[in-house]
PyMOL CGO cylinders between C-alpha atoms (Angstrom):
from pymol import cmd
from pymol.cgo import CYLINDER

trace = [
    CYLINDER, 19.63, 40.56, 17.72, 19.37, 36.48, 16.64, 0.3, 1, 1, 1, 1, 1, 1,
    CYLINDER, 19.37, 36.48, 16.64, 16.73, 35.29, 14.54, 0.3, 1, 1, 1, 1, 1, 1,
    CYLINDER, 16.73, 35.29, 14.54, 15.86, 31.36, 15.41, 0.3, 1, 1, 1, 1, 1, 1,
    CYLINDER, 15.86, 31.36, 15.41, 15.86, 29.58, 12.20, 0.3, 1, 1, 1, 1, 1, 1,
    CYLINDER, 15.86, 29.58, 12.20, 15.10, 25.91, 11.87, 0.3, 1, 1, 1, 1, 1, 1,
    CYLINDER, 15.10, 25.91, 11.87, 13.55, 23.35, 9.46, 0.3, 1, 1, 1, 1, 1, 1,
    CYLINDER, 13.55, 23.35, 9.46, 10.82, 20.33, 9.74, 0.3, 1, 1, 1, 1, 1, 1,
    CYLINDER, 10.82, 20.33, 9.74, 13.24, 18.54, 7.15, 0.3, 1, 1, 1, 1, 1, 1,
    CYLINDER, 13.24, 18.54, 7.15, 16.31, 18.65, 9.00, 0.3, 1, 1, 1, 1, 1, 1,
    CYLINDER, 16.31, 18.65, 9.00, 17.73, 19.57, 12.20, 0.3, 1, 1, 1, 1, 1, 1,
    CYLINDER, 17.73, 19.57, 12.20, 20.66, 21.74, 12.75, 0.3, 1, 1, 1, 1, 1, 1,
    CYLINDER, 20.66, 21.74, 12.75, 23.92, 19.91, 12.20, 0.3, 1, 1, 1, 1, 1, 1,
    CYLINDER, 23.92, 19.91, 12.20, 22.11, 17.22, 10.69, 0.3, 1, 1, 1, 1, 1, 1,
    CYLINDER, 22.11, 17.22, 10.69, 22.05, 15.71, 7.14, 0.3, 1, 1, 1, 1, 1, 1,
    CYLINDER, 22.05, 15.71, 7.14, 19.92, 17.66, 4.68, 0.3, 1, 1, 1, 1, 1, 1,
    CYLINDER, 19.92, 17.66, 4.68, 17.52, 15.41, 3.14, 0.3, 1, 1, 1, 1, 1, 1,
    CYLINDER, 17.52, 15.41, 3.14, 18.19, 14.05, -0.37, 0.3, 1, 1, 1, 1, 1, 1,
    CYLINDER, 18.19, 14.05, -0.37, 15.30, 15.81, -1.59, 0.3, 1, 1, 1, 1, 1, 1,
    CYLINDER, 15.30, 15.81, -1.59, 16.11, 18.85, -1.55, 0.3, 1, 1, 1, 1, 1, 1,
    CYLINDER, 16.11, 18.85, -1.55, 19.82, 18.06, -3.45, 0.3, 1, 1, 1, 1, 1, 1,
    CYLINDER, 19.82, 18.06, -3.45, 21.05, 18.30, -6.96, 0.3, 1, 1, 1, 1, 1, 1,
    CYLINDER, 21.05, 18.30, -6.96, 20.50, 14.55, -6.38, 0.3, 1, 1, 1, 1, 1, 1,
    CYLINDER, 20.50, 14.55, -6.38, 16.74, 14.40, -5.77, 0.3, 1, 1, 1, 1, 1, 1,
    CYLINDER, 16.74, 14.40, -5.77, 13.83, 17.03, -6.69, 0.3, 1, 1, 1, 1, 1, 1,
    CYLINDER, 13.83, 17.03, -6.69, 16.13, 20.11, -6.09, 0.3, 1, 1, 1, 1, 1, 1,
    CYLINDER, 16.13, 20.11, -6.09, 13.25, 22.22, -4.21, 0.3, 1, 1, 1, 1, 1, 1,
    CYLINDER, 13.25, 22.22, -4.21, 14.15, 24.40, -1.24, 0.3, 1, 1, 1, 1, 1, 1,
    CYLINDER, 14.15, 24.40, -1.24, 13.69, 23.27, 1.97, 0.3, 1, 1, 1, 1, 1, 1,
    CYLINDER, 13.69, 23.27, 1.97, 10.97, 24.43, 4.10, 0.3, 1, 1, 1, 1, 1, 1,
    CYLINDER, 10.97, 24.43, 4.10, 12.18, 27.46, 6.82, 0.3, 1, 1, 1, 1, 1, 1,
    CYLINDER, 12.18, 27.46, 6.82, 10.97, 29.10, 9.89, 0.3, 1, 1, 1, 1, 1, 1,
    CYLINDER, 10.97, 29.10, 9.89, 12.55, 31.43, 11.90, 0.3, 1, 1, 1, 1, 1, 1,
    CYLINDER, 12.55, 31.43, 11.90, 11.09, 33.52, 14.77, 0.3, 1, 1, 1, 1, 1, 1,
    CYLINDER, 11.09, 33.52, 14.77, 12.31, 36.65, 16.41, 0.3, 1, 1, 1, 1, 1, 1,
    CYLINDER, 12.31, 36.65, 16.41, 11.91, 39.10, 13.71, 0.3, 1, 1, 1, 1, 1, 1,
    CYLINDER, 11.91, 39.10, 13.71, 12.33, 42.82, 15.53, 0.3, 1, 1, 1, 1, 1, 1,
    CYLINDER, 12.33, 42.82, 15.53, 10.25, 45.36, 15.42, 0.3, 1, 1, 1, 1, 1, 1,
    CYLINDER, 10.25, 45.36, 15.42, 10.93, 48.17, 12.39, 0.3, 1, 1, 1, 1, 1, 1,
    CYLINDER, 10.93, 48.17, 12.39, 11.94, 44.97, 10.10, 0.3, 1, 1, 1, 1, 1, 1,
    CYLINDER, 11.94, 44.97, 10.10, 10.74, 45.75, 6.70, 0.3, 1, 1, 1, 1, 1, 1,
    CYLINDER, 10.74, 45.75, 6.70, 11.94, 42.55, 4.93, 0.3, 1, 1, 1, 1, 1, 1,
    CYLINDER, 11.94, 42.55, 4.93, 13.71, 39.31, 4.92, 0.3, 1, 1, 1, 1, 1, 1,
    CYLINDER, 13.71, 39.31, 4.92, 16.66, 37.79, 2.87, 0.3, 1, 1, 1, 1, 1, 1,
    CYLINDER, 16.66, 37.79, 2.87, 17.27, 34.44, 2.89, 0.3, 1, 1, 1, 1, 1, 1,
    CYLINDER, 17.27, 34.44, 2.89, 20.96, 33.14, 0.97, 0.3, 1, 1, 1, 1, 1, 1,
    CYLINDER, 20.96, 33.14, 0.97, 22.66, 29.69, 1.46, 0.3, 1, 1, 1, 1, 1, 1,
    CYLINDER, 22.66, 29.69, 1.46, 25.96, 28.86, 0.52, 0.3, 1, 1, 1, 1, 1, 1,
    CYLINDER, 25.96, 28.86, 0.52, 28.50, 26.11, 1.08, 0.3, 1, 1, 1, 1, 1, 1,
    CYLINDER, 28.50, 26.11, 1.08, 32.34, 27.31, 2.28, 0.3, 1, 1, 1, 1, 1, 1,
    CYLINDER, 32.34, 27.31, 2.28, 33.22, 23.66, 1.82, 0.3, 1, 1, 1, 1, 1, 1,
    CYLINDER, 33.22, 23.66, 1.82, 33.03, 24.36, -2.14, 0.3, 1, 1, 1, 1, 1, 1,
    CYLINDER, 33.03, 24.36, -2.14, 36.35, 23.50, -3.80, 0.3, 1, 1, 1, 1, 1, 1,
    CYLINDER, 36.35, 23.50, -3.80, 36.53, 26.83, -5.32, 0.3, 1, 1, 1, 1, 1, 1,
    CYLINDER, 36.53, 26.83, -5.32, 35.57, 28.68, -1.86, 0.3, 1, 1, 1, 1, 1, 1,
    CYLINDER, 35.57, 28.68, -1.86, 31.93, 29.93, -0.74, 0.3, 1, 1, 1, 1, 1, 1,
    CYLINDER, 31.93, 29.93, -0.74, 29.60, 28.53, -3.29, 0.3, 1, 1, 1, 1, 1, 1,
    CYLINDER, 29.60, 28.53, -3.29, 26.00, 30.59, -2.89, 0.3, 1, 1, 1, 1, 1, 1,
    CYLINDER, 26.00, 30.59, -2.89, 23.35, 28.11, -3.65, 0.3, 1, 1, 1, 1, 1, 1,
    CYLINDER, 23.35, 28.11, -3.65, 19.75, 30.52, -2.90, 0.3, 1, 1, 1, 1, 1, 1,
    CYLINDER, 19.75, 30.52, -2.90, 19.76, 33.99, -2.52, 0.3, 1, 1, 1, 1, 1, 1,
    CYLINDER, 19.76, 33.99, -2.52, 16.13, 35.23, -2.09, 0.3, 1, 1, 1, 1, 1, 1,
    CYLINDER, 16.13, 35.23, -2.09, 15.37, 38.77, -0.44, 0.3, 1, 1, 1, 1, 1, 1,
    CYLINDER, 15.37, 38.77, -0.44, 12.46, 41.41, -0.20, 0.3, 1, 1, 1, 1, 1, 1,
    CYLINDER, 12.46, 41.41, -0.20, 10.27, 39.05, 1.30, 0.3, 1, 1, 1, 1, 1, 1,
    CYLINDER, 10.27, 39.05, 1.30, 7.72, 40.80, 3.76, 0.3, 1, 1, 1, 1, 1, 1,
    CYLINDER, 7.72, 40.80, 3.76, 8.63, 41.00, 7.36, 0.3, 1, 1, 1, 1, 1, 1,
    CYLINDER, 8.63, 41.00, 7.36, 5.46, 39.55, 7.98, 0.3, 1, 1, 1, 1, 1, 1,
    CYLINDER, 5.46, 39.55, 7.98, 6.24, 36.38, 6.71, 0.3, 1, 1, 1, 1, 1, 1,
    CYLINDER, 6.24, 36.38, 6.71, 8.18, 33.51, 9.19, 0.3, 1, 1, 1, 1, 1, 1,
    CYLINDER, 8.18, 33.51, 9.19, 8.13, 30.42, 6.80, 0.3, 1, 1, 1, 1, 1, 1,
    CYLINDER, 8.13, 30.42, 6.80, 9.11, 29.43, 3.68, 0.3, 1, 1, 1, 1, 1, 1,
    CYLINDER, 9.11, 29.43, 3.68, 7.10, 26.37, 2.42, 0.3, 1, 1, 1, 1, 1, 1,
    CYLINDER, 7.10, 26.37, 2.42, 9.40, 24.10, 0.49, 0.3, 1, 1, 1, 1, 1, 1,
    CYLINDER, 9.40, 24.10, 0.49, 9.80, 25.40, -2.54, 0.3, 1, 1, 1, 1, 1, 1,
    CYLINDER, 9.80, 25.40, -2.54, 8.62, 28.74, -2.12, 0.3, 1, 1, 1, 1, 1, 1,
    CYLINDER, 8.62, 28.74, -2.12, 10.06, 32.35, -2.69, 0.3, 1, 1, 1, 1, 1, 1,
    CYLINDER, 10.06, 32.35, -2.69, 7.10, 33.21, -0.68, 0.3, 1, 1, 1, 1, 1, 1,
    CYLINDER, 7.10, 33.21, -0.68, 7.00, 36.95, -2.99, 0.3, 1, 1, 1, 1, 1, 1,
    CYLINDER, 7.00, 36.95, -2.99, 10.35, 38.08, -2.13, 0.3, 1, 1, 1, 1, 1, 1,
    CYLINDER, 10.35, 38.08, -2.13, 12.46, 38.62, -5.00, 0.3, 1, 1, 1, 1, 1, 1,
    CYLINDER, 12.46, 38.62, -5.00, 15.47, 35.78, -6.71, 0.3, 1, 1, 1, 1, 1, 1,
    CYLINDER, 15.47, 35.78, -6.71, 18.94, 36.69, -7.08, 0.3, 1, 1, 1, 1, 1, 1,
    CYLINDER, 18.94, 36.69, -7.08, 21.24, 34.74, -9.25, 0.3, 1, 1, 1, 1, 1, 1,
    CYLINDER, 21.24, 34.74, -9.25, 23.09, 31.57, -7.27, 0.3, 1, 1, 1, 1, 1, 1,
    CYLINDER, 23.09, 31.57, -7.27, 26.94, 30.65, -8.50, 0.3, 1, 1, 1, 1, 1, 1,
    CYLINDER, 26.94, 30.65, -8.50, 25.15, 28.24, -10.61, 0.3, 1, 1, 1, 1, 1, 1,
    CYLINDER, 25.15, 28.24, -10.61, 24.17, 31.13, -13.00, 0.3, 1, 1, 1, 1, 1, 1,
    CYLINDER, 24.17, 31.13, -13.00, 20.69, 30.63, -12.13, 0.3, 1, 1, 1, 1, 1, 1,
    CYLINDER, 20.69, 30.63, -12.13, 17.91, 32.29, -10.53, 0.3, 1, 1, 1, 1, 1, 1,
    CYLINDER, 17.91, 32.29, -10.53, 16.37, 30.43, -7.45, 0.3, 1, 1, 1, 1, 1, 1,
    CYLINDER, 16.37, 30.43, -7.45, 17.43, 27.50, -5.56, 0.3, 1, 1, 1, 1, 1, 1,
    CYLINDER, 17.43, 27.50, -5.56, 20.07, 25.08, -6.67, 0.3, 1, 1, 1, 1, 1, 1,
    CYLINDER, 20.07, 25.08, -6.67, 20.55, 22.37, -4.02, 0.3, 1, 1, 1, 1, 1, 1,
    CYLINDER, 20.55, 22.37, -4.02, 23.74, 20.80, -2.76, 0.3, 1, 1, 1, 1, 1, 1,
    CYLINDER, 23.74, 20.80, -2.76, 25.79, 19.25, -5.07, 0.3, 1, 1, 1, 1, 1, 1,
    CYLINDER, 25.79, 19.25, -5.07, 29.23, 18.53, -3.66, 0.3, 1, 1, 1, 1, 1, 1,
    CYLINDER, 29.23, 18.53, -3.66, 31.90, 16.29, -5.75, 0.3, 1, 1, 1, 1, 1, 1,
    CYLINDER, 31.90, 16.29, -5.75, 32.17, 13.36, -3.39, 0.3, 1, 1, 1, 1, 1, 1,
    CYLINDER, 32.17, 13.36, -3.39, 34.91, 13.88, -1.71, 0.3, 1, 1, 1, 1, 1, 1,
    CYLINDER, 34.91, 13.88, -1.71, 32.91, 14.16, 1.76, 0.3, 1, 1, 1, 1, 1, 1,
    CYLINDER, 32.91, 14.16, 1.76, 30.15, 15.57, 3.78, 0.3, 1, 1, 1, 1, 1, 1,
    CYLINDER, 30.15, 15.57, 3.78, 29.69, 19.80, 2.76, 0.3, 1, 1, 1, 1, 1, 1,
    CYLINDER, 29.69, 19.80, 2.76, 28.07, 22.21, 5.24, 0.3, 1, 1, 1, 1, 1, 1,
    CYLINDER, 28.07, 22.21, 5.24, 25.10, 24.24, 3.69, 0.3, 1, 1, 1, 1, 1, 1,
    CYLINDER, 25.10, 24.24, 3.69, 24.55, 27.62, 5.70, 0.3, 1, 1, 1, 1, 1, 1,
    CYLINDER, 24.55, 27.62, 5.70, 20.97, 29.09, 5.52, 0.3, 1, 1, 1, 1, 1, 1,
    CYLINDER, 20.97, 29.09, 5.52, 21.32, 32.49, 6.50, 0.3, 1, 1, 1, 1, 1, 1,
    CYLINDER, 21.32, 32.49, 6.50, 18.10, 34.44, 7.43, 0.3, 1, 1, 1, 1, 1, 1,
    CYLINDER, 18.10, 34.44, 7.43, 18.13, 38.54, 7.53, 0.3, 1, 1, 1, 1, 1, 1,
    CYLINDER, 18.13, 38.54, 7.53, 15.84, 41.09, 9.06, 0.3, 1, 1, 1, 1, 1, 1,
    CYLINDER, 15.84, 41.09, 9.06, 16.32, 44.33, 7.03, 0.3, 1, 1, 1, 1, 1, 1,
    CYLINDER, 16.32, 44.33, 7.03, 14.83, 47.56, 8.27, 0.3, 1, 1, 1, 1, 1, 1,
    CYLINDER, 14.83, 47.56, 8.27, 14.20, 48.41, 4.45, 0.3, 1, 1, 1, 1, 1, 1,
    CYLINDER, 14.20, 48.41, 4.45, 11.39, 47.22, 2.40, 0.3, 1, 1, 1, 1, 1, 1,
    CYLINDER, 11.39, 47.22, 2.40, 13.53, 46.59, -0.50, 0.3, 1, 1, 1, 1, 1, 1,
    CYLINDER, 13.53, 46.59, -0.50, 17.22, 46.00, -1.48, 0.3, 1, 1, 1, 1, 1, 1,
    CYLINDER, 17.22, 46.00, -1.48, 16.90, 46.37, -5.39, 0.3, 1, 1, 1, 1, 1, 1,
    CYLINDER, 16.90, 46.37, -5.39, 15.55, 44.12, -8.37, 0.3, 1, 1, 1, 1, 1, 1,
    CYLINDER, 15.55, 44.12, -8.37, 15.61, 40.46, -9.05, 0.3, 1, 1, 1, 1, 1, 1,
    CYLINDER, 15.61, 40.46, -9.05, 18.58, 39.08, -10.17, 0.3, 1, 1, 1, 1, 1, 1,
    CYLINDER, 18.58, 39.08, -10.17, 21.09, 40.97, -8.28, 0.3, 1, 1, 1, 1, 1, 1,
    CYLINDER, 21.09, 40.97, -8.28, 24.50, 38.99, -7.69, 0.3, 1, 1, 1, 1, 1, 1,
    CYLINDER, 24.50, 38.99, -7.69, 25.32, 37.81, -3.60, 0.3, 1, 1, 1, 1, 1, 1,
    CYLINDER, 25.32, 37.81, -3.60, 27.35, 41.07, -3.82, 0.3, 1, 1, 1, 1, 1, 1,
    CYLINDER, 27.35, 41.07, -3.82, 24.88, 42.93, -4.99, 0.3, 1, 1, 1, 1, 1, 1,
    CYLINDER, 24.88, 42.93, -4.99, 22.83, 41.63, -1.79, 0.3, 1, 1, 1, 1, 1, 1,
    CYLINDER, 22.83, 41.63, -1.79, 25.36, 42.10, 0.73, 0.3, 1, 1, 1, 1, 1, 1,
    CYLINDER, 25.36, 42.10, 0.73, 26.28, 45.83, -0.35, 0.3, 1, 1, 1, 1, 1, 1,
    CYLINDER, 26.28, 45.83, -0.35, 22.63, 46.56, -0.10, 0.3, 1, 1, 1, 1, 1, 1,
    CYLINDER, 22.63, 46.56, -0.10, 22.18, 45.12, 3.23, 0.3, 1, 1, 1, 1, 1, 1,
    CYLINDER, 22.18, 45.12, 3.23, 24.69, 47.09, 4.70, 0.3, 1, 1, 1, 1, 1, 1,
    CYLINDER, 24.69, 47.09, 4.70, 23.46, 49.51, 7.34, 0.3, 1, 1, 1, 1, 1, 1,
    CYLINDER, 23.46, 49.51, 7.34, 20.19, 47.74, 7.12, 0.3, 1, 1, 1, 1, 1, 1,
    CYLINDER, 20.19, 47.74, 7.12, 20.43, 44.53, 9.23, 0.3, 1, 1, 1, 1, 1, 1,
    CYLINDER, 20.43, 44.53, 9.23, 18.78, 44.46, 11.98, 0.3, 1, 1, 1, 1, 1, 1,
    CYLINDER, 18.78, 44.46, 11.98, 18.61, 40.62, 13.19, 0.3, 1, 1, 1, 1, 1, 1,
    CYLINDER, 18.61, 40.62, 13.19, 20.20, 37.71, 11.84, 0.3, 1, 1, 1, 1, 1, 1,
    CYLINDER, 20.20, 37.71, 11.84, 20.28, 33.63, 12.39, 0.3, 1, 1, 1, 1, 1, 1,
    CYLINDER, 20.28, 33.63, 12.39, 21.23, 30.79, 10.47, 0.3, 1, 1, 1, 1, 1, 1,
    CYLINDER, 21.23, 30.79, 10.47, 20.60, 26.90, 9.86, 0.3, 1, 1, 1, 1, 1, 1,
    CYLINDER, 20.60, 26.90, 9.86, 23.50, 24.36, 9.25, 0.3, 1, 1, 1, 1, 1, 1,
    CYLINDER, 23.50, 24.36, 9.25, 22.76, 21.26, 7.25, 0.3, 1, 1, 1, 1, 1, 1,
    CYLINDER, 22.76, 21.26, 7.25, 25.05, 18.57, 5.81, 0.3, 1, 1, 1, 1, 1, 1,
    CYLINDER, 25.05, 18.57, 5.81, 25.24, 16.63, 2.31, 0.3, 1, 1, 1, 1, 1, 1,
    CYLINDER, 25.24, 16.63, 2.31, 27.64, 14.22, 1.18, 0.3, 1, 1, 1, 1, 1, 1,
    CYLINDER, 27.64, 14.22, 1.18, 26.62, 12.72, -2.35, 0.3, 1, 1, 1, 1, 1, 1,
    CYLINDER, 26.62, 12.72, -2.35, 27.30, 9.04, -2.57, 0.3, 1, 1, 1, 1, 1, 1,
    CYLINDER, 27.30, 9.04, -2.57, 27.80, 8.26, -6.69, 0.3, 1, 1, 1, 1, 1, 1,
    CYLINDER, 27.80, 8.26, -6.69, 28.47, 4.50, -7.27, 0.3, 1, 1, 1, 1, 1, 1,
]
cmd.load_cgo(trace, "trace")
């Protein structure tokens, strides 16, 4: 199954507003997604950027959220549970690609069929070991950021 995940702050494909960058207030953008199936028992929501020099870069990784809930307000973990992003930090840490062009910024949205997946903090492989066997829908949003430093 698909989930449908979109934003009010940017469209899929499009630019990702400066806002929600390294480069402006740094808060999570605000998500929706529909289609959740029945027997879901949670949500996990992780971003990441395969354009990173390095390789995929995980910017948010945020899981155990109720299945009930279909929208993140900007800024909000919404009571699921943080992992730690390749920053080293817990929570969100928005785009921030050198400028060497635009970098696509995957928001990927999970229906588990278990309530939980382990405790905060927990590493993206952490996450995607204890989502295995346990995913029951999935979607994504694409956004873009290029950083313009004069």
């Amino acid at each position: 199954m698909a989930l449908h995940v979109k934003s009010k702050a940017f469209a899929d494909g499009a630019a990702i507003p400066e806002k929600y960058t390294c480069d402006g207030e740094n808060v999570s953008p605000p998500l929706d997604w529909s289609g959740t199936p029945r027997g879901a028992k949670s949500i996990a929501v992780i971003c990441d950027d395969p354009d990173a020099p390095a390789g995929l870069f995980t910017h948010w990784i945020l899981y155990d959220v109720p299945a009930s809930v279909r929208t993140l307000a900007e800024g909000s973990s919404d009571g699921g549970k943080q992992g730690v992003n390749d920053f080293g930090e817990l929570g969100y840490g928005g785009p921030c690609p050198p400028p060497n062009g635009p970098h696509r910024y995957f928001f990927h949205v999970y229906a588990l069929g278990v309530a939980s997946i382990g405790p905060s903090r927990l590493s993206r492989e952490a996450v995607m070991t204890a989502m295995r066997g346990h995913i029951l829908a999935e979607g994504q949003l694409m956004g873009r950021y290029r950083r313009t430093l004069s």
